[in-house]
SEGUSE-44574 format. One record per residue (C-alpha): residue number from 1; residue in one letter; x, y, z. Coordinates in steps of 0.02 Angstrom, whole numbers, plus 50000, padded with zeros to 5 digits. Layout:
BEGIN
NUM; a; X; Y; Z
...
END
This chain:
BEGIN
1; x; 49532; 48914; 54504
2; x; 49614; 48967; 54345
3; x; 49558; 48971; 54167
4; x; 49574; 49050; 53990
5; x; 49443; 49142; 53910
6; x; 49443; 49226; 53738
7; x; 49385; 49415; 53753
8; x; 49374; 49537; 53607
9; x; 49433; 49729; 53625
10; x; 49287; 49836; 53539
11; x; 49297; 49981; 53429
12; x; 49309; 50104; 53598
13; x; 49434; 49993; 53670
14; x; 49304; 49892; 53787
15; x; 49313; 49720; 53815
16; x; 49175; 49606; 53905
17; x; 49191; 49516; 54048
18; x; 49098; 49335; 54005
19; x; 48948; 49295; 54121
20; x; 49016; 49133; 54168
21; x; 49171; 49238; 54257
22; x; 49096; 49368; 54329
23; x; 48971; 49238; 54412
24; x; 49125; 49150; 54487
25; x; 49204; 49301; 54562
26; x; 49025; 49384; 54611
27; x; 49052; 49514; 54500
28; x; 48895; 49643; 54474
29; x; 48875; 49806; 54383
30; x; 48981; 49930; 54458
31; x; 49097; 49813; 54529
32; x; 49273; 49921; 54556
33; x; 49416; 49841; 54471
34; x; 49601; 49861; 54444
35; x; 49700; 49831; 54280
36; x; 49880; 49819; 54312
37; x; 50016; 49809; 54185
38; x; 50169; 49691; 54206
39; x; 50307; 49636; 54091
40; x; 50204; 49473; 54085
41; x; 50026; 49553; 54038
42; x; 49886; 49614; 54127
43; x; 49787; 49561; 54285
44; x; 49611; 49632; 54316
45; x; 49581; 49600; 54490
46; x; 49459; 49660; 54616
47; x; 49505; 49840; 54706
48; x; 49477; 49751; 54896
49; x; 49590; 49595; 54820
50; x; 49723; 49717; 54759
51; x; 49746; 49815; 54913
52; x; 49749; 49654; 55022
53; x; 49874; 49595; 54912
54; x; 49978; 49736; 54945
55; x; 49935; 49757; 55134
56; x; 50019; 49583; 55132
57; x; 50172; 49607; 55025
58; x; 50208; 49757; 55179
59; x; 50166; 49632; 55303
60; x; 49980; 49716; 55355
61; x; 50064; 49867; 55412
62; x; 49945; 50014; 55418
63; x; 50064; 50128; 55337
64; x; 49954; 50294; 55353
65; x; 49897; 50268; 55494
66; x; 50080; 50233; 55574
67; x; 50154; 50404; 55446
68; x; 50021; 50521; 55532
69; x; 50041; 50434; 55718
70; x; 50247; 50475; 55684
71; x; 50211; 50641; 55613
72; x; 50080; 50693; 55778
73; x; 50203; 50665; 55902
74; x; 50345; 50765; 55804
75; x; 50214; 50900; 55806
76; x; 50196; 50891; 55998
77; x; 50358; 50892; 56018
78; x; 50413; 51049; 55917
79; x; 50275; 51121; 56013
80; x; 50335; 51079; 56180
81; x; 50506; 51134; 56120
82; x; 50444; 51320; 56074
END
């Protein structure tokens, strides 16, 4: 699904979103997305669509999750230590 619309930036840099797009991707009011910049343009994608996007470019690993799990058990083992 691809396609090229024609959007206008206003006088307090907004632009609008045409109906017929934001029907497509269920888009409603309040709707969080992301704008991100690239030597090629801009993509404005869905938050959820962005971050599974980059959970996949790490290959799903739950980085945080893994960071704090690594960062518990040095803890417990200082503690042990002293």
């Amino acid at each position: 699904m691809s396609g090229t619309t024609s959007v206008v930036v206003g006088d307090k840099g907004r632009i609008v979103v045409p109906a017929e797009v934001r029907a497509r991707h269920n888009w409603a009011a309040g709707t969080e997305l992301i704008l991100v910049e690239t030597d090629e343009g801009l993509l404005l994608t869905e938050r959820s669509t962005a971050l599974r996007r980059v959970r996949a470019l790490v290959g799903g690993a739950p980085l945080v999750d893994d960071l704090l799990s690594e960062r518990r058990r040095e803890a417990e083992a200082e503690d042990a230590a002293t």
